[in-house]
C-alpha positions in Angstrom: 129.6 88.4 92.2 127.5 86.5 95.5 123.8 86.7 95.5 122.5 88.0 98.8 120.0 85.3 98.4 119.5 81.8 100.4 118.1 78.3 99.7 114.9 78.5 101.4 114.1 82.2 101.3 111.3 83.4 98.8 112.3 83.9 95.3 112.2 87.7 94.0 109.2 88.3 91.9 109.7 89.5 88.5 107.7 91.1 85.8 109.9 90.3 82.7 108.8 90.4 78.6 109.1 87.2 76.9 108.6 86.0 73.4 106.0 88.7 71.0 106.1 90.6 74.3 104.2 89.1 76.5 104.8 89.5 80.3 105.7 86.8 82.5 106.5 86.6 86.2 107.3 84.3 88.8 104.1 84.1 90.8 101.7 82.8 87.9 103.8 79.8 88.8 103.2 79.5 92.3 101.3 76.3 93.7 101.3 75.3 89.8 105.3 74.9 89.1 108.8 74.7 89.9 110.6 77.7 88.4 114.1 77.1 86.8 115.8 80.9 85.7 118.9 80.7 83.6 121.0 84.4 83.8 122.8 84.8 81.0 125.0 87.5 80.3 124.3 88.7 77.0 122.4 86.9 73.5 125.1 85.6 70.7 127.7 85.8 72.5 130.0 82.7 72.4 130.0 81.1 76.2 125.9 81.7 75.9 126.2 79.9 72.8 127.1 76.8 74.9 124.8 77.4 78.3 121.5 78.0 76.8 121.6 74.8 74.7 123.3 72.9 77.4 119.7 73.7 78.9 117.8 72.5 76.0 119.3 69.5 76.2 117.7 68.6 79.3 114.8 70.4 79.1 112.7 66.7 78.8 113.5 65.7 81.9 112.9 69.4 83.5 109.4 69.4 82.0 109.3 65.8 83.4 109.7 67.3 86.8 107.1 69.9 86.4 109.2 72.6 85.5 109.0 76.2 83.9 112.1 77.1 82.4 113.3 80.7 81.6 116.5 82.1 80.1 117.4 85.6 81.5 119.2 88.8 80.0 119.6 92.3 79.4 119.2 91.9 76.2 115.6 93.0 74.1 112.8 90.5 73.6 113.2 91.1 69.9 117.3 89.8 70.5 116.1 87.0 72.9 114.0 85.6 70.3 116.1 86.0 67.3 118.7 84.4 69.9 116.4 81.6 71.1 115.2 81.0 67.2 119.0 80.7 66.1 119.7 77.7 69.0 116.6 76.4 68.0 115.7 76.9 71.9 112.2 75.4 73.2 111.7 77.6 76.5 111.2 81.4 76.5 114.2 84.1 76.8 113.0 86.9 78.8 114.0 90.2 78.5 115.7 92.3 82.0 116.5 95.2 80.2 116.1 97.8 83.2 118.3 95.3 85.0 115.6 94.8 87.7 115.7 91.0 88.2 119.2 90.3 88.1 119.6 92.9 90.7 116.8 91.1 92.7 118.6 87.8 92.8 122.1 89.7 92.9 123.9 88.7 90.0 123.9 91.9 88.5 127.6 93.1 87.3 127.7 96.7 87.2 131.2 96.7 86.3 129.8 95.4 82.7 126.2 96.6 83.2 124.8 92.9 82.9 124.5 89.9 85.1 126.7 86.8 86.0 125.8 83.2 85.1 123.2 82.0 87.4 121.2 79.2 87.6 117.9 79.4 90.0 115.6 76.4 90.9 112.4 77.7 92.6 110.3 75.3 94.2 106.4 75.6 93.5 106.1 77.3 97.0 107.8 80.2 95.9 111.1 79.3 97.5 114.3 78.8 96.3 115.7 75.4 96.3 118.8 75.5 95.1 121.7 78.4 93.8 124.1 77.7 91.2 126.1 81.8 90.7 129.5 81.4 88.9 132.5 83.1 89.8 133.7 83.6 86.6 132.0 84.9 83.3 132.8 82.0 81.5 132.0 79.0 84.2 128.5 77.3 83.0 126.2 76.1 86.0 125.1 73.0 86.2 122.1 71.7 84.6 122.5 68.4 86.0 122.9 70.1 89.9 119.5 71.9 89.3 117.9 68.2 88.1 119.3 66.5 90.8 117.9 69.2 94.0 114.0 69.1 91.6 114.2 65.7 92.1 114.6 65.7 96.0 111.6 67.9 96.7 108.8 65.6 97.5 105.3 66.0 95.9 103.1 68.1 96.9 100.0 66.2 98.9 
């Protein structure tokens, strides 16, 4: 699975459901935060079990770098947040149920009808700023990677 995207190119807006339902998409953030998305293949399953708190473990020094950070899956908001609840998770899981974003950033698997493992940094411009897209299903992307590229962008003036 390759996404068609590039570093550089606008991200793909999204309107997704996050926690009690409530919408979210990627250009409330615009000129106010970098973006990080985490695509996840499917809630409580056991490589997930590993990624998303993987992310949690660094999400102090994402915040630190004036970061947003979303989980992404096919999966219900009602299953994200029982998901996010039982990792005791501190950023939102949001809900691609109609498959829409994951197609947009092209890690959609329709050979298993949900995405890859992805990791997306968008920069507060809109644009991405780094790709992380596993070949396999059960390869984790690198938090510390995404870190790293945030910490390269200079300031805005």
């Amino acid at each position: 699975m390759i996404s068609t995207l590039e570093v550089g190119q606008l991200a793909p807006e999204f309107r997704l459901k996050g926690p009690g339902g409530q919408w979210v998409t990627l250009s409330e953030y615009r000129g106010k935060k970098n973006v990080v998305l985490v695509f996840f293949p499917l809630a409580f399953s056991p490589v997930c079990s590993h990624q998303l708190p993987e992310v949690q473990a660094h999400l102090a020094e994402l915040t630190a770098l004036d970061c947003a950070v979303f989980g992404v899956s096919v999966d219900s908001h009602y299953a994200n947040e029982a998901f996010a609840r039982s990792l005791s998770l501190q950023f939102p899981l949001l809900s691609d149920i109609k498959r829409q974003a994951m197609t947009a950033y092209g890690v959609f698997d329709d050979q298993r009808g949900y995405s890859g493992r992805a990791t997306f940094a968008v920069g507060k411009d809109g644009r991405i700023v780094l790709m992380d897209v596993s070949a396999d299903i059960d390869e984790i992307p690198s938090i510390e990677q995404v870190i790293e590229t945030l910490r390269r962008i200079p300031p805005a003036s």
